[in-house]
C-alpha positions in Angstrom: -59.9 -7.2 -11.5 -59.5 -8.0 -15.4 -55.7 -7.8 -14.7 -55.8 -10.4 -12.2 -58.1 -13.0 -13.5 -61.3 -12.2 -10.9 -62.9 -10.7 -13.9 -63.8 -11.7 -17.2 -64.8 -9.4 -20.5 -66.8 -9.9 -23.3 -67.3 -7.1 -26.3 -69.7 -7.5 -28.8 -69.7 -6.1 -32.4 -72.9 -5.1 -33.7 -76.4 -6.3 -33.4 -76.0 -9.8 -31.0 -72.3 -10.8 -32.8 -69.1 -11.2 -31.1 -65.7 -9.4 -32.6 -63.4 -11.6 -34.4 -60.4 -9.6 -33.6 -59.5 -6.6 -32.1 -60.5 -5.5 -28.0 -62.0 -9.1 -27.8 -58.1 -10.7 -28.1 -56.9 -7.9 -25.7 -58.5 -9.3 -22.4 -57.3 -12.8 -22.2 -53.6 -11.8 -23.5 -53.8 -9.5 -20.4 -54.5 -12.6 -18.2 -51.9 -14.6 -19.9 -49.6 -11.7 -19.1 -50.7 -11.3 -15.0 -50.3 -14.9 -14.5 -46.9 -14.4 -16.6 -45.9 -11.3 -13.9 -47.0 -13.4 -10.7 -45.2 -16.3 -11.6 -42.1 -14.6 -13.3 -41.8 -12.4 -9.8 -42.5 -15.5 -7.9 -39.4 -17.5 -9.2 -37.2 -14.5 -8.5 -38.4 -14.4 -5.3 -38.2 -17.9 -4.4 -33.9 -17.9 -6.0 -33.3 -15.8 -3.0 -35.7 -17.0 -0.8 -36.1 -20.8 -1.0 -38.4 -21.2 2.0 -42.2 -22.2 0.9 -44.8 -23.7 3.5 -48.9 -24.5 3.3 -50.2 -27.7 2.0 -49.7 -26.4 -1.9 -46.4 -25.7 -1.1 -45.3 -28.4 -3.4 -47.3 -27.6 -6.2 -46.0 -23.8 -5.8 -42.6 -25.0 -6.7 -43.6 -27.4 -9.7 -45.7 -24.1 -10.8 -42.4 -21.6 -10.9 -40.3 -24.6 -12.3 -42.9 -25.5 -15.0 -42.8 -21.8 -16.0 -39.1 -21.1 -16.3 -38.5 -24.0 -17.8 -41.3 -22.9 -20.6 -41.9 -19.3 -20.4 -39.4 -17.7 -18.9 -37.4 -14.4 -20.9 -40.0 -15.3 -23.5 -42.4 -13.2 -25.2 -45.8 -14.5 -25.3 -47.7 -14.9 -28.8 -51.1 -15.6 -28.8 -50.8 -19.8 -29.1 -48.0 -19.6 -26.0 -51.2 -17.2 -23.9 -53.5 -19.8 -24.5 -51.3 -22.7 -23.5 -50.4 -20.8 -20.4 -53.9 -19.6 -19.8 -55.3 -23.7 -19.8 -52.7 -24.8 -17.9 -54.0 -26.3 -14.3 -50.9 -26.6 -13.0 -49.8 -22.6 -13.8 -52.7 -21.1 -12.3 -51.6 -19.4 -9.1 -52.8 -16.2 -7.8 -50.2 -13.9 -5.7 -50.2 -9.9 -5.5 -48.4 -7.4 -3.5 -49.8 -7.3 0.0 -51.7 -10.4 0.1 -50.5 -12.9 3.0 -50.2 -16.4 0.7 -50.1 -17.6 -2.2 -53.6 -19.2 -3.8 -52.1 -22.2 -6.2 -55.7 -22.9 -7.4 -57.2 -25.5 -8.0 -60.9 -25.6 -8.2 -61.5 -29.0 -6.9 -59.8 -28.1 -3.4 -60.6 -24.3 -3.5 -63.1 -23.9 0.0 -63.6 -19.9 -1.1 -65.9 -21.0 -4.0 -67.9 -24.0 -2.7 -70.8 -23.0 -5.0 -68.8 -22.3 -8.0 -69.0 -25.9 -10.2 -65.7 -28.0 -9.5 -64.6 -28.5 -13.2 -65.1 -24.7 -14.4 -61.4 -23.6 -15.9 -63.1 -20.1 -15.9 -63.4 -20.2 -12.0 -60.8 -18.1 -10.2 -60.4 -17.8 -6.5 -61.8 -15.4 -4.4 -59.2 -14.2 -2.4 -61.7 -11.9 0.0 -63.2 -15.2 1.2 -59.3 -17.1 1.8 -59.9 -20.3 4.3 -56.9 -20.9 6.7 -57.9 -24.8 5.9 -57.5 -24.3 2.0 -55.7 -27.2 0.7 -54.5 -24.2 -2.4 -52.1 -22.4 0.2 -48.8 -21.5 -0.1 -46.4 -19.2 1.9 -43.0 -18.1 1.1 -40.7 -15.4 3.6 -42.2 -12.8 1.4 -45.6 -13.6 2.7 -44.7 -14.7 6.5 -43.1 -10.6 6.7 -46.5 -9.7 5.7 -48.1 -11.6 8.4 -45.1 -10.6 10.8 -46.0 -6.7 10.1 -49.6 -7.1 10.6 -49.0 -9.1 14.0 -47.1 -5.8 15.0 -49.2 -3.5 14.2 -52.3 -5.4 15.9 -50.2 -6.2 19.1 -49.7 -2.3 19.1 -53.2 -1.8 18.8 -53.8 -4.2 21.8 -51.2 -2.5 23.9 -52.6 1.0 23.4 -54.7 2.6 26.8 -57.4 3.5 24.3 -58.2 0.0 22.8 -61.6 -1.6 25.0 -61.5 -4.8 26.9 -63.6 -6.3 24.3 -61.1 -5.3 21.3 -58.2 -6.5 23.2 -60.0 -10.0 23.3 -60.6 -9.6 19.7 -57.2 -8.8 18.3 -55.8 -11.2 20.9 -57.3 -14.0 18.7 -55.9 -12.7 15.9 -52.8 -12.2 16.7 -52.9 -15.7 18.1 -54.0 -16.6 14.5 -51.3 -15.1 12.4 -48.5 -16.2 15.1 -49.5 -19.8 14.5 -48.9 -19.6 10.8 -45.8 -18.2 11.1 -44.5 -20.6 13.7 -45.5 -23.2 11.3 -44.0 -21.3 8.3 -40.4 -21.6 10.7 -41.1 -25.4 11.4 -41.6 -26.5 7.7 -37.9 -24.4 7.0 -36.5 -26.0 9.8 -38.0 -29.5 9.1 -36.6 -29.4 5.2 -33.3 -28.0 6.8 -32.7 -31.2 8.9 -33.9 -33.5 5.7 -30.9 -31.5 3.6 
């Protein structure tokens, strides 16, 4: 979680004093450095695959070009973490696995509607993803995610042992994960025809 940005650290040295240097430094150069990894294996995915849809789609690519532009093949000192670290515009939150791409923004973020708006320490919760997030972005990598999962539920469905109730169940989503990839198709399509 500390890797990732969903949680944070503090250490303390003695009786009620912070540490100056040391494990206290550790923890938010490990941020700077996942944010680092996402974006640095984001732009390498999106040289081969181009294709990014979801209403932050846009602000996915400024993201990846803002970073190689600034940070890319570079080694990050402390000043450089920081800089990175309050950056807005760099934070977005993508891991193995997951099915999209969270460009955060707190202001638009419908997983923490109880968090405060303006807190740069807020980071999304990506258990509690809303399809209607305005902070969504897909590329191909994600849509073959989706694309496995709607297989292996429609193979679920199919089987003789699944109940009627279950089939109704995973009908929906499959229903739901085939809409976001047809949509995925018609953004790729629809920048095609503008090109």
């Amino acid at each position: 979680g500390v890797q990732y940005g969903h949680l944070h650290a503090a250490t303390t040295d003695g009786y009620g004093g912070r540490v100056s240097a040391g494990l206290r430094d550790l923890f938010p150069m490990e941020e700077a450095f996942a944010i680092s990894d996402t974006l640095h294996s984001a732009a390498e995915h999106l040289t081969a695959n181009p294709n990014v849809s979801g209403p932050a789609a846009e602000r996915y690519r400024a993201a990846i070009t803002e970073y190689t532009h600034k940070y890319e093949g570079v080694t990050l000192t402390h000043k450089q973490a920081a800089a990175l670290m309050s950056n807005p515009d760099l934070r977005v939150y993508d891991g193995a696995g997951q099915t999209l791409a969270c460009c955060f923004d707190p202001r638009k973020a419908l997983c923490r509607k109880d968090s405060p708006r303006e807190d740069p320490a807020t980071t999304p919760d990506l258990t509690a993803c809303d399809s209607r997030c305005a902070n969504i972005a897909r590329t191909d990598e994600h849509i073959s995610t989706i694309q496995i999962e709607v297989d292996s539920l429609r193979e679920e469905h199919d089987s003789a042992l699944t109940p009627e109730p279950l089939r109704h169940r995973l009908e929906v989503q499959i229903a739901r994960r085939e809409t976001i990839i047809r949509a995925h198709h018609e953004t790729v399509r629809t920048s095609d025809d503008r090109a």
